[in-house]
VMD Tcl script that builds the backbone (N, CA, C; Angstrom):
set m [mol new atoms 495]
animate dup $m
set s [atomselect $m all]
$s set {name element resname resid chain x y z} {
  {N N UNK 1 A -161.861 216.367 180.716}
  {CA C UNK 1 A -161.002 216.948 179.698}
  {C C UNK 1 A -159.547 216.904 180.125}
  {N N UNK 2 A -159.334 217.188 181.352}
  {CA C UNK 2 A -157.657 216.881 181.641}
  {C C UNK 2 A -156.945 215.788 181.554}
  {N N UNK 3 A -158.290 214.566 181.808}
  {CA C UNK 3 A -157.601 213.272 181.521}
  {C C UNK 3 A -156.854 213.021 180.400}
  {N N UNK 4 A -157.833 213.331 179.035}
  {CA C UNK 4 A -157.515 213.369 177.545}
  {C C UNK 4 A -156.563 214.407 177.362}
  {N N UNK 5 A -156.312 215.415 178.258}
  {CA C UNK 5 A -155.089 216.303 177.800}
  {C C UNK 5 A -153.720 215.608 178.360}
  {N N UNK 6 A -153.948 214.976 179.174}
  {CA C UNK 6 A -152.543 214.195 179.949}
  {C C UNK 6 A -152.351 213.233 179.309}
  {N N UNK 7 A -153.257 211.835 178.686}
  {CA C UNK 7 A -153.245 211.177 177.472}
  {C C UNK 7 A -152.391 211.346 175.909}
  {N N UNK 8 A -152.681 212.568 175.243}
  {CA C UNK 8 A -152.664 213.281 174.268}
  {C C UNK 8 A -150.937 213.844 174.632}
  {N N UNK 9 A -150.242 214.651 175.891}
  {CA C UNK 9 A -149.626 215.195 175.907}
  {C C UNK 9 A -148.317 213.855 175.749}
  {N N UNK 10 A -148.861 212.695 176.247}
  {CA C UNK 10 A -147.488 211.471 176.394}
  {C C UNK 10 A -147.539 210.967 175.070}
  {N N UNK 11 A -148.116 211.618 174.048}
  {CA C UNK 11 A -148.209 210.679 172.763}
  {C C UNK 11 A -147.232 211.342 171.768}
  {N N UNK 12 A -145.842 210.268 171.119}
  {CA C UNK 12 A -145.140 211.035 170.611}
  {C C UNK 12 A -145.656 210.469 168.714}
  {N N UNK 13 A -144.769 210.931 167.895}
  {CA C UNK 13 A -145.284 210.792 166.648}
  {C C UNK 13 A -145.155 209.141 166.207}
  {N N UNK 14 A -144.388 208.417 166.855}
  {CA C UNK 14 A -144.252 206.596 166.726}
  {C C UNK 14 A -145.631 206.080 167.068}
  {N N UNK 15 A -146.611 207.191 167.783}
  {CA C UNK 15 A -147.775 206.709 168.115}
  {C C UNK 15 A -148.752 206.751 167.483}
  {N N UNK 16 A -148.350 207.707 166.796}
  {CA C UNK 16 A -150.337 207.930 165.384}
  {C C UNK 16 A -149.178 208.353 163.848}
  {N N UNK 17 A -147.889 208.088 163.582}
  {CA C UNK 17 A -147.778 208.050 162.112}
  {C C UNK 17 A -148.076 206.698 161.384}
  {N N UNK 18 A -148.246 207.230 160.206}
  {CA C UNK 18 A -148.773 206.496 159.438}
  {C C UNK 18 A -147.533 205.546 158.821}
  {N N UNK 19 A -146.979 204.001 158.266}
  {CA C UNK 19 A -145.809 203.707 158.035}
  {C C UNK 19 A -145.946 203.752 156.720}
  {N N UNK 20 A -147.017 203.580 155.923}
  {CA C UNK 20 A -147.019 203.245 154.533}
  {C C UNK 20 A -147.287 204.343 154.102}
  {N N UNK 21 A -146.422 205.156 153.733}
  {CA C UNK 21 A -146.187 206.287 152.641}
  {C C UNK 21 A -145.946 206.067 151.269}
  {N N UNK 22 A -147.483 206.843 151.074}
  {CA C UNK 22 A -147.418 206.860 148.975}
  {C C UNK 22 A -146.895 208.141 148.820}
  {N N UNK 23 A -145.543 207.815 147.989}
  {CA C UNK 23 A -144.766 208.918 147.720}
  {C C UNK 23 A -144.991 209.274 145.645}
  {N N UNK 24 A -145.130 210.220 145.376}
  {CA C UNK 24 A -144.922 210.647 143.848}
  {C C UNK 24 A -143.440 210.493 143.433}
  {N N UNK 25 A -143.577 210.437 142.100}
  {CA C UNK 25 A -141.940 210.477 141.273}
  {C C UNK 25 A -141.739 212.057 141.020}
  {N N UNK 26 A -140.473 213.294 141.163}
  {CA C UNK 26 A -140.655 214.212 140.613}
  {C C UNK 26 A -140.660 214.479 139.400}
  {N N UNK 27 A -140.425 213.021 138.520}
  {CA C UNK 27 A -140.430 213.316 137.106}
  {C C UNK 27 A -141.751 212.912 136.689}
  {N N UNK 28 A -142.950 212.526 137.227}
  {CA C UNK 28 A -144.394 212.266 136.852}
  {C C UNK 28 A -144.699 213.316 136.525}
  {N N UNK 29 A -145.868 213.145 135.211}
  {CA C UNK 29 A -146.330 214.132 134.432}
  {C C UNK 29 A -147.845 214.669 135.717}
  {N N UNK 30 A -148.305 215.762 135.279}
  {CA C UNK 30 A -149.067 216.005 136.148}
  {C C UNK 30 A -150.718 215.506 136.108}
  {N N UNK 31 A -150.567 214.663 135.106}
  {CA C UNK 31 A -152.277 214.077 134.862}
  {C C UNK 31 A -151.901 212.893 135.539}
  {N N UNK 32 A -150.518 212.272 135.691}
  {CA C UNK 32 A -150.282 211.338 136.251}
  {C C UNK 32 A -150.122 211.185 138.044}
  {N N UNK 33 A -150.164 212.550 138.411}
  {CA C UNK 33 A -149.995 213.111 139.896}
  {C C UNK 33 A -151.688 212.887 140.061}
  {N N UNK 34 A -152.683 213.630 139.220}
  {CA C UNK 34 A -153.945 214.240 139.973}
  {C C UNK 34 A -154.654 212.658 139.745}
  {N N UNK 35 A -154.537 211.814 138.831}
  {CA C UNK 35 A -154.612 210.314 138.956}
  {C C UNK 35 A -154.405 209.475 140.019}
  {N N UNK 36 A -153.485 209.632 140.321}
  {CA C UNK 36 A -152.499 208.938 141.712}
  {C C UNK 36 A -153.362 209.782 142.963}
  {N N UNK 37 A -153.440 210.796 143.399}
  {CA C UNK 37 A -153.843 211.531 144.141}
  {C C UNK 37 A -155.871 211.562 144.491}
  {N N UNK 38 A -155.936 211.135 143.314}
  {CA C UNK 38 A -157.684 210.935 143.378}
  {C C UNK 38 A -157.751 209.288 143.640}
  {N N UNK 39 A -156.966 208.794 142.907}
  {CA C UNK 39 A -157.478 207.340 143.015}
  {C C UNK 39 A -156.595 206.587 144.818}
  {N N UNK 40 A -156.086 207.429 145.395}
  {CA C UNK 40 A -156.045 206.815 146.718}
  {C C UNK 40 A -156.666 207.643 147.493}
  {N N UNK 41 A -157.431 208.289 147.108}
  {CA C UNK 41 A -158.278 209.569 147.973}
  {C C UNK 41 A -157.194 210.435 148.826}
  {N N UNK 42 A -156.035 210.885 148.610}
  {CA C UNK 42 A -155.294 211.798 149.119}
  {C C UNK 42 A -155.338 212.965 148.726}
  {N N UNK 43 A -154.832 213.890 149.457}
  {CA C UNK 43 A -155.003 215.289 149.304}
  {C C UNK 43 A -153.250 215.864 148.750}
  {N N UNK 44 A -152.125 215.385 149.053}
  {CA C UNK 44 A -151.061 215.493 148.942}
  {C C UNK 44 A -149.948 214.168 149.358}
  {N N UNK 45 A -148.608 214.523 148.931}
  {CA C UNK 45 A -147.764 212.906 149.193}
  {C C UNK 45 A -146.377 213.801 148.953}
  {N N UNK 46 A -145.589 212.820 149.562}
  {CA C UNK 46 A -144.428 213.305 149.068}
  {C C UNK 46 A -143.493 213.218 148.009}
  {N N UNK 47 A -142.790 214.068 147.546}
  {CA C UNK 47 A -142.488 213.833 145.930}
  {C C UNK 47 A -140.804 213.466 146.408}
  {N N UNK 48 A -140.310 211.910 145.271}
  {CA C UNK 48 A -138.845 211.613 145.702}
  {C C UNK 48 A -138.333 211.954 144.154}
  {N N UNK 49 A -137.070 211.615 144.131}
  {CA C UNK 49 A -136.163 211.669 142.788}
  {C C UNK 49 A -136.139 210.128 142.495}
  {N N UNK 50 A -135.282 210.447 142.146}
  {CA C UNK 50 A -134.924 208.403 141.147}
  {C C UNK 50 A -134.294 208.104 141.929}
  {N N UNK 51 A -133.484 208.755 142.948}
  {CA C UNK 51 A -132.725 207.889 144.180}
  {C C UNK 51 A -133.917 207.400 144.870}
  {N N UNK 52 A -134.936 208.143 145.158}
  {CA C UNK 52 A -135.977 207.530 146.130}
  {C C UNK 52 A -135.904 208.886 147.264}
  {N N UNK 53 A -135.073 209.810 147.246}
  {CA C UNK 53 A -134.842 210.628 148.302}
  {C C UNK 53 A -136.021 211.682 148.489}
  {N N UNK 54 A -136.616 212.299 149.487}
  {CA C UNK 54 A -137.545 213.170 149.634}
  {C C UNK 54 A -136.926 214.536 149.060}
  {N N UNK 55 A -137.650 215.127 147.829}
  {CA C UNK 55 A -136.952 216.652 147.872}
  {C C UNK 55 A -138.251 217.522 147.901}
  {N N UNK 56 A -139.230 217.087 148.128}
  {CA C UNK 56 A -140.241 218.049 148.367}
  {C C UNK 56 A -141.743 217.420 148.767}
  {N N UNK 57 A -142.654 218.128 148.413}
  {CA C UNK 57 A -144.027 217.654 148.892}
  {C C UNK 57 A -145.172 218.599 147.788}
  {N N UNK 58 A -146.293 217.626 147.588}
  {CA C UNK 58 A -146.789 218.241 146.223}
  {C C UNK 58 A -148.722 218.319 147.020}
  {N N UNK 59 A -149.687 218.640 146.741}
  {CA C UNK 59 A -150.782 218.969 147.519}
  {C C UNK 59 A -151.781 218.963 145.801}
  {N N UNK 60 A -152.833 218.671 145.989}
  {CA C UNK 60 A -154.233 218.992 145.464}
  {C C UNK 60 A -153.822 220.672 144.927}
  {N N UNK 61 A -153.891 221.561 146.558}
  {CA C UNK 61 A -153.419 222.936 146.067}
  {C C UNK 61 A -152.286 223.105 145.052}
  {N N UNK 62 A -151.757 222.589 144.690}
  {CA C UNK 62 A -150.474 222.809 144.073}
  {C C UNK 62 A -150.965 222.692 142.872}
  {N N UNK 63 A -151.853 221.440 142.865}
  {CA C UNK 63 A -152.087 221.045 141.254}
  {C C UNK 63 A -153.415 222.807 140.865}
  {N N UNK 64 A -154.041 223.105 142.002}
  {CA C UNK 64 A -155.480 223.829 141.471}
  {C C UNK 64 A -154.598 225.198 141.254}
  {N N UNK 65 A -153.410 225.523 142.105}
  {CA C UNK 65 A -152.760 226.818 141.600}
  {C C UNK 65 A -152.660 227.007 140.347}
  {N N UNK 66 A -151.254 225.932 139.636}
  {CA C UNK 66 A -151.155 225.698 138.433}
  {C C UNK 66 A -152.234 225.638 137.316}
  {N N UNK 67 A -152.993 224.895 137.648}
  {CA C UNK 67 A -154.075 225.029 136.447}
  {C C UNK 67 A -154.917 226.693 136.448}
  {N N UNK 68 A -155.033 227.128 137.192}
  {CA C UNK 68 A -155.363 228.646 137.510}
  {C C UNK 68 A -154.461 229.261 136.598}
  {N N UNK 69 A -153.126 229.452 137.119}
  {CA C UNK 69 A -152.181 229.850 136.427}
  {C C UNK 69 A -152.151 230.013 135.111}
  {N N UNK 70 A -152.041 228.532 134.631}
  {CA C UNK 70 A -152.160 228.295 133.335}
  {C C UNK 70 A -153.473 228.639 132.695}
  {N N UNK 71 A -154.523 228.479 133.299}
  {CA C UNK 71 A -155.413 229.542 132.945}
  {C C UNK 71 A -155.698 230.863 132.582}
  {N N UNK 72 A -154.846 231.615 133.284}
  {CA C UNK 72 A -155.299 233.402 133.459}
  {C C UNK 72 A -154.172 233.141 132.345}
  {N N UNK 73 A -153.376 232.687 131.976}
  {CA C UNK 73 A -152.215 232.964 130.985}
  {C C UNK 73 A -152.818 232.702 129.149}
  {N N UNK 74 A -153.528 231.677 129.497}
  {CA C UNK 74 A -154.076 231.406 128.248}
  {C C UNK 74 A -155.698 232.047 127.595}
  {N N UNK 75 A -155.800 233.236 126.548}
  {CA C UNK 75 A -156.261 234.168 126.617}
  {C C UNK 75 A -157.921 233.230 125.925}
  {N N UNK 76 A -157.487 232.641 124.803}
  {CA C UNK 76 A -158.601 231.978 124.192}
  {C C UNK 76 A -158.276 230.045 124.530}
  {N N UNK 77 A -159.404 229.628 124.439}
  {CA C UNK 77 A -158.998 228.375 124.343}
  {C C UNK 77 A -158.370 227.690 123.276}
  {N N UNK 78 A -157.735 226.589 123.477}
  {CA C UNK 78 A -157.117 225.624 122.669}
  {C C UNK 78 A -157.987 224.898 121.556}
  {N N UNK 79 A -157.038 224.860 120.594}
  {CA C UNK 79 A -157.417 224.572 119.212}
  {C C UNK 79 A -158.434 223.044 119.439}
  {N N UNK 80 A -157.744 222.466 120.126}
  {CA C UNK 80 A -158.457 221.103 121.004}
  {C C UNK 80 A -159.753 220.798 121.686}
  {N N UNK 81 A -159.887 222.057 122.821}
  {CA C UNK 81 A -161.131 222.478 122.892}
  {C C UNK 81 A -162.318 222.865 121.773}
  {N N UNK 82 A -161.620 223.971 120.850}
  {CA C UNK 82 A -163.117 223.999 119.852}
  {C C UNK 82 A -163.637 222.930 119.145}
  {N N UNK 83 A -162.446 222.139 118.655}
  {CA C UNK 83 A -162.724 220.420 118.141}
  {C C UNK 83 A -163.924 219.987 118.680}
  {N N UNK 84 A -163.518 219.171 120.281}
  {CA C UNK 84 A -164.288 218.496 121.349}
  {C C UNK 84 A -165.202 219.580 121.251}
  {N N UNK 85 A -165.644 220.572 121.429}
  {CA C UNK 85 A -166.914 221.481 121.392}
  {C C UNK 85 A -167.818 220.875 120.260}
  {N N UNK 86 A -167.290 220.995 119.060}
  {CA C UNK 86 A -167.982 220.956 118.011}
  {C C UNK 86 A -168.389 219.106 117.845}
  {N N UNK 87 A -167.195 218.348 118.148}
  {CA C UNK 87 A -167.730 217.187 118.597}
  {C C UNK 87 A -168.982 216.685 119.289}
  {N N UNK 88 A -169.037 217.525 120.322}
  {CA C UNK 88 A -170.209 216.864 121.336}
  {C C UNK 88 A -171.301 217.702 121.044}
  {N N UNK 89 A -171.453 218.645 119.823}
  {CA C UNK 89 A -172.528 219.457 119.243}
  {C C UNK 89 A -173.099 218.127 118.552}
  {N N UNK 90 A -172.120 217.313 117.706}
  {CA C UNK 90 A -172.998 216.626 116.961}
  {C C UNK 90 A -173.345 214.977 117.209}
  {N N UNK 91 A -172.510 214.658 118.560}
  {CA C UNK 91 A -172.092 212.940 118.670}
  {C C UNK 91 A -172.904 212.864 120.467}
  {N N UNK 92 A -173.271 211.575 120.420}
  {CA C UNK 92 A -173.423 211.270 122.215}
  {C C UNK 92 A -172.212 211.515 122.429}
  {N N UNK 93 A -172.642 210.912 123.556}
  {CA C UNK 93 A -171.226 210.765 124.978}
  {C C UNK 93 A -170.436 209.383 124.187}
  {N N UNK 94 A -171.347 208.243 124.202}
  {CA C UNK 94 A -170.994 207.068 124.167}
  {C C UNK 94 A -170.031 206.994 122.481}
  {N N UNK 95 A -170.510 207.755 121.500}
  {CA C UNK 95 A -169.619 207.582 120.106}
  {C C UNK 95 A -168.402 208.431 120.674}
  {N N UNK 96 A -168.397 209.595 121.730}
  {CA C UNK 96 A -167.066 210.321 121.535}
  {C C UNK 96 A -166.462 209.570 122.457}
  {N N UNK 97 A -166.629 208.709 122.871}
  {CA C UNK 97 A -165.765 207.744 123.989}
  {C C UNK 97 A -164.529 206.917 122.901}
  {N N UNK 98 A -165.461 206.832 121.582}
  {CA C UNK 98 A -164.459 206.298 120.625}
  {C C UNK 98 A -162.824 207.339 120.084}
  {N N UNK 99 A -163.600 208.018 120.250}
  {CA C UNK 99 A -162.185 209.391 120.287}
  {C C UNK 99 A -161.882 209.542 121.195}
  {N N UNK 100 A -161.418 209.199 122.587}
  {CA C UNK 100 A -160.880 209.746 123.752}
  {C C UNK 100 A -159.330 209.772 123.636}
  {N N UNK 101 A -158.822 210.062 123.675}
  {CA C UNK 101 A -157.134 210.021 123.702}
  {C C UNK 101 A -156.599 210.510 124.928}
  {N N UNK 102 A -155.830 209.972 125.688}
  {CA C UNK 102 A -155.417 210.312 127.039}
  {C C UNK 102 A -153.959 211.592 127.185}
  {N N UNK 103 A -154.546 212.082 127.447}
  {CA C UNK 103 A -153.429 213.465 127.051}
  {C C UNK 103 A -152.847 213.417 128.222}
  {N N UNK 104 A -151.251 213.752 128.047}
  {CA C UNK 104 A -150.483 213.274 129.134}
  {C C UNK 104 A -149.616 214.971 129.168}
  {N N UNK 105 A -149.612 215.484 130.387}
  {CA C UNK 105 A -149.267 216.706 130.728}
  {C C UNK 105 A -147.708 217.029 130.549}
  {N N UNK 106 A -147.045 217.678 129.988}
  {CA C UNK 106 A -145.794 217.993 129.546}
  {C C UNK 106 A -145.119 218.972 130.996}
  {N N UNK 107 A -145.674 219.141 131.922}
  {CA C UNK 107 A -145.545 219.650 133.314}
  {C C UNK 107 A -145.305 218.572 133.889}
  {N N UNK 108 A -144.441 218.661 134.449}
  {CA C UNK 108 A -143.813 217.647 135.563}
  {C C UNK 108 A -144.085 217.964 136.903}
  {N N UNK 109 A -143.888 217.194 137.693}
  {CA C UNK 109 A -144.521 217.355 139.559}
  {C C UNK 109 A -143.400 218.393 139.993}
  {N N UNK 110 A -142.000 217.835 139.743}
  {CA C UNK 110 A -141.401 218.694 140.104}
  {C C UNK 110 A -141.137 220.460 139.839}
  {N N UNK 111 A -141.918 220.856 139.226}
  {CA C UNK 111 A -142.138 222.274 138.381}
  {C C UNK 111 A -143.116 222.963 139.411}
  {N N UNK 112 A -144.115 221.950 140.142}
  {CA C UNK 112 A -145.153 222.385 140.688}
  {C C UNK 112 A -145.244 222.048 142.308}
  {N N UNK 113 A -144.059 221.312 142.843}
  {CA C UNK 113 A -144.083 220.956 144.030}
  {C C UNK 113 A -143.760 222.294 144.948}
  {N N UNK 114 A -143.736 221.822 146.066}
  {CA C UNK 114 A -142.984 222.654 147.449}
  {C C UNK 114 A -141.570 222.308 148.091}
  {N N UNK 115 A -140.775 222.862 147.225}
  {CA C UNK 115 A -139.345 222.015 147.883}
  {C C UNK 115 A -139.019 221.936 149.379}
  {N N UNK 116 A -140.011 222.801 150.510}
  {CA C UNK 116 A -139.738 222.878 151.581}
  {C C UNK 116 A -140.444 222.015 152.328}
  {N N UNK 117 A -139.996 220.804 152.972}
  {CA C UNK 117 A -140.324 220.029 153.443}
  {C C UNK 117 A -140.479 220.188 154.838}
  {N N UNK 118 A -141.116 219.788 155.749}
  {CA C UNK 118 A -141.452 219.656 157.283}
  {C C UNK 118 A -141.413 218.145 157.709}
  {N N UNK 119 A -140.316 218.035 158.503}
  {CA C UNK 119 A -139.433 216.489 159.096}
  {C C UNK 119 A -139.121 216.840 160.331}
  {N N UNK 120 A -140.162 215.472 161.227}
  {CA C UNK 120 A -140.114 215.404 162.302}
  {C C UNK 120 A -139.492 213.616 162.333}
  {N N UNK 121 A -138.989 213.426 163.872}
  {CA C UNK 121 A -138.586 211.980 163.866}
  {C C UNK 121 A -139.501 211.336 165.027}
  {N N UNK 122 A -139.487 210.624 165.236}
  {CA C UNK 122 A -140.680 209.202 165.578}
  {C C UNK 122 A -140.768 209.844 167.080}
  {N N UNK 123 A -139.765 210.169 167.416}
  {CA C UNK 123 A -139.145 210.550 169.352}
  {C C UNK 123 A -140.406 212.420 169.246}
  {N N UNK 124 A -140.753 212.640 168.543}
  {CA C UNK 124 A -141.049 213.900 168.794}
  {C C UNK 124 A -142.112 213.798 169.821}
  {N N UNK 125 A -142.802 215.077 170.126}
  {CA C UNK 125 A -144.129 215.043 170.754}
  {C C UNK 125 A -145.262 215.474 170.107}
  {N N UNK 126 A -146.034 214.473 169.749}
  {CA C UNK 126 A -147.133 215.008 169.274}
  {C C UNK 126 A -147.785 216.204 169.179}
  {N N UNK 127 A -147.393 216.961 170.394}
  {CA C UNK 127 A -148.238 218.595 170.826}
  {C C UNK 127 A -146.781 219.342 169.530}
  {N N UNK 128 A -145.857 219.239 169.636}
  {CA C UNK 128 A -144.487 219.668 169.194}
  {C C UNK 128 A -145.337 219.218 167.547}
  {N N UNK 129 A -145.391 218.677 167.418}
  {CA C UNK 129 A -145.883 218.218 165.514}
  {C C UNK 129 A -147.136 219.169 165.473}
  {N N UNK 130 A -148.212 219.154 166.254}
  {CA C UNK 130 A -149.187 220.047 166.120}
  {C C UNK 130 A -148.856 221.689 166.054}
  {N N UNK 131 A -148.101 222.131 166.549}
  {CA C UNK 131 A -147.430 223.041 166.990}
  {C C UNK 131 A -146.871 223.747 165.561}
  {N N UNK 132 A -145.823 222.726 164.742}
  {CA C UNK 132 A -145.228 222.609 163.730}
  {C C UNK 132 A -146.353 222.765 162.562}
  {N N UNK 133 A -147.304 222.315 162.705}
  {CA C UNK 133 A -148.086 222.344 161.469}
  {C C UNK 133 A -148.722 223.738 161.364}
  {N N UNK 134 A -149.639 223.842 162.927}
  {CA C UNK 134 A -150.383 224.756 162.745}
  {C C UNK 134 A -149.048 226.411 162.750}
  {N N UNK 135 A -148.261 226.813 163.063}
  {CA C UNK 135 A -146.772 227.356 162.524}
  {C C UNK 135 A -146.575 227.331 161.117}
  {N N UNK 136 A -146.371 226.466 160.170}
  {CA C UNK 136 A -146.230 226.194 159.125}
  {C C UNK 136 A -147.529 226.176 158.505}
  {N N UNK 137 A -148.683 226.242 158.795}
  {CA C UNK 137 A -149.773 226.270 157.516}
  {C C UNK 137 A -149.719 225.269 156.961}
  {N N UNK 138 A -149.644 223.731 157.712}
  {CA C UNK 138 A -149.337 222.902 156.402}
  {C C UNK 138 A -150.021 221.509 157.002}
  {N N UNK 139 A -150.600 220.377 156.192}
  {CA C UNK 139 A -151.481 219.491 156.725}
  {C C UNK 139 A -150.867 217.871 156.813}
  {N N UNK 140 A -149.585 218.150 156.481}
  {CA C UNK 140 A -148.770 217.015 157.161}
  {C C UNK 140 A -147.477 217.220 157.163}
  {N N UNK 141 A -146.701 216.454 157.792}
  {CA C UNK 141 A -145.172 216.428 158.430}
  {C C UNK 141 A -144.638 214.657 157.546}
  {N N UNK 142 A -143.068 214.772 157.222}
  {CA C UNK 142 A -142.459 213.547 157.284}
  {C C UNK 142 A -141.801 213.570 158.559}
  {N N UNK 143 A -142.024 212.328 158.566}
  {CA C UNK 143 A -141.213 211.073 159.946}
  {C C UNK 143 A -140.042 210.685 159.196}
  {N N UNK 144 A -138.521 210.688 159.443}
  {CA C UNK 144 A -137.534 210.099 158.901}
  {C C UNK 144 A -136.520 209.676 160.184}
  {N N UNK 145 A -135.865 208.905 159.816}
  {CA C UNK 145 A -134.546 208.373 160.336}
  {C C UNK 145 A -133.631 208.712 159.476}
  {N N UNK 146 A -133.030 209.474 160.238}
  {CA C UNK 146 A -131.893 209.830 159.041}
  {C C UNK 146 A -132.397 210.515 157.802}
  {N N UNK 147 A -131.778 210.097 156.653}
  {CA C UNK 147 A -132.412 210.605 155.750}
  {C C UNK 147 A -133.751 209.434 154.871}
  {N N UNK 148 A -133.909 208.592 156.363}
  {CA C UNK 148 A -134.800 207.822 155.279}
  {C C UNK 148 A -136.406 208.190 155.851}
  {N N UNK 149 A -137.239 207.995 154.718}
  {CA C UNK 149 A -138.701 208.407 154.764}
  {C C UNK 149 A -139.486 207.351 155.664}
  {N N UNK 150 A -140.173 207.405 156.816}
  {CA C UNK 150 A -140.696 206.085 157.476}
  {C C UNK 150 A -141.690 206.192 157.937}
  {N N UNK 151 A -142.386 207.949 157.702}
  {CA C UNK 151 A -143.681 207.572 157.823}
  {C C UNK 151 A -143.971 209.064 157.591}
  {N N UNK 152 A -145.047 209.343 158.209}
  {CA C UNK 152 A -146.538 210.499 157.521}
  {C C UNK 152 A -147.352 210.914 158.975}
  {N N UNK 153 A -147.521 212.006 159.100}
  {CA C UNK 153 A -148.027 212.606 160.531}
  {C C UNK 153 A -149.199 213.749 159.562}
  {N N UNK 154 A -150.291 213.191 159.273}
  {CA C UNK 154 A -151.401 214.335 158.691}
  {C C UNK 154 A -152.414 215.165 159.596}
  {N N UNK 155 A -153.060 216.231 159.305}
  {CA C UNK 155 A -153.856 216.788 160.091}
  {C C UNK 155 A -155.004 215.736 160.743}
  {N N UNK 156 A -155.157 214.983 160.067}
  {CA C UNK 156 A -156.387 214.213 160.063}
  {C C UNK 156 A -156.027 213.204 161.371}
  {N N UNK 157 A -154.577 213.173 160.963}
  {CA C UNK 157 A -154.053 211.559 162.063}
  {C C UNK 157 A -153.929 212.537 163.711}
  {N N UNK 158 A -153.900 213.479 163.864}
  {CA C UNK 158 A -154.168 214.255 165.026}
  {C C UNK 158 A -155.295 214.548 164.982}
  {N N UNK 159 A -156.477 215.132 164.385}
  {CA C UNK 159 A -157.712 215.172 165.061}
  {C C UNK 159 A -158.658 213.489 165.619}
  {N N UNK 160 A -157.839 212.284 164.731}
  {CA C UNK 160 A -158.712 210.744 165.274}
  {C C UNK 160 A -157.669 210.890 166.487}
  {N N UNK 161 A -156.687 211.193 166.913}
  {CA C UNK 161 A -156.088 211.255 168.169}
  {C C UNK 161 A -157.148 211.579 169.079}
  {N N UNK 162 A -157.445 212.828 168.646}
  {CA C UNK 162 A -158.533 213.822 169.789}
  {C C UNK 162 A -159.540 213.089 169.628}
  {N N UNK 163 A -160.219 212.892 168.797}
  {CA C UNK 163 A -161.552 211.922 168.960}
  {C C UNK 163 A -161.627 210.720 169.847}
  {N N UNK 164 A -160.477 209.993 169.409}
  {CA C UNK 164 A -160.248 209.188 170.675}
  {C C UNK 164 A -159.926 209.279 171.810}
  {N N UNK 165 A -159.364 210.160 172.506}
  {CA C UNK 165 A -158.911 210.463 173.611}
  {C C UNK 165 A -159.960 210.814 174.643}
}
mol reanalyze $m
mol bondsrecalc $m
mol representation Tube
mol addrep $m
């Protein structure tokens, strides 16, 4: 075990970040976030502006708060819902596929993100990023130069550290 702790301790974040960061738009609607977010199997990404600049970070949690939210707020269901109810009382699956309409969320990412970001740079120490997360409650870090985005340090990319080590 000391070997892998002396291993582990020389490893800075240039060593297990990730370079290809899928970042969100903050002006994406939010069916267009939980889309993006399921279909690369991620849990969260970082959200930029139209410059491209990082102003926050958006999570799975973020999206399940909101819909909660918007839940406890809304007392009966939507006029939409009793429709589709009464729909699938009388039609298969396969005829209401002919009615599907893709409803596009009037909530934007940025309404629902975390403007507080956690930025570490490539020179850090890995134990120092672990440190940072488990401190912060939070399951990944940006890597930047400057102000530019260059990579992704997730919980996950430190425990295949430990596995390997």
């Amino acid at each position: 075990m000391g070997e892998a702790k002396k291993k582990i301790s020389k490893l800075t974040v240039k060593d297990v970040m990730q370079r290809e960061v899928l970042a969100v738009d903050a002006d994406w609607p939010l069916d267009k976030l939980a889309g993006f977010l399921v279909d690369n199997s991620i849990s969260g990404a970082p959200v930029t502006d139209e410059k491209g600049e990082l102003v926050g970070v958006v999570s799975l949690t973020d999206l399940v708060r909101h819909n909660s939210m918007t839940e406890k707020d809304t007392e009966t269901g939507s006029t939409h819902d009793v429709y589709l109810y009464e729909l699938e009382r009388h039609m298969s699956h396969e005829e209401l596929r002919v009615f599907h309409t893709q409803y596009e969320s009037p909530i934007q990412v940025r309404a629902i993100m975390t403007p507080m970001i956690f930025k570490v740079s490539e020179e850090d120490s890995l134990q120092d990023v672990a440190a940072t997360m488990i401190k912060g409650r939070i399951h990944r870090v940006f890597v930047t130069r400057g102000s530019t985005l260059t990579g992704i340090v997730t919980a996950l990319d430190i425990l295949q550290v430990i596995k390997n080590a």
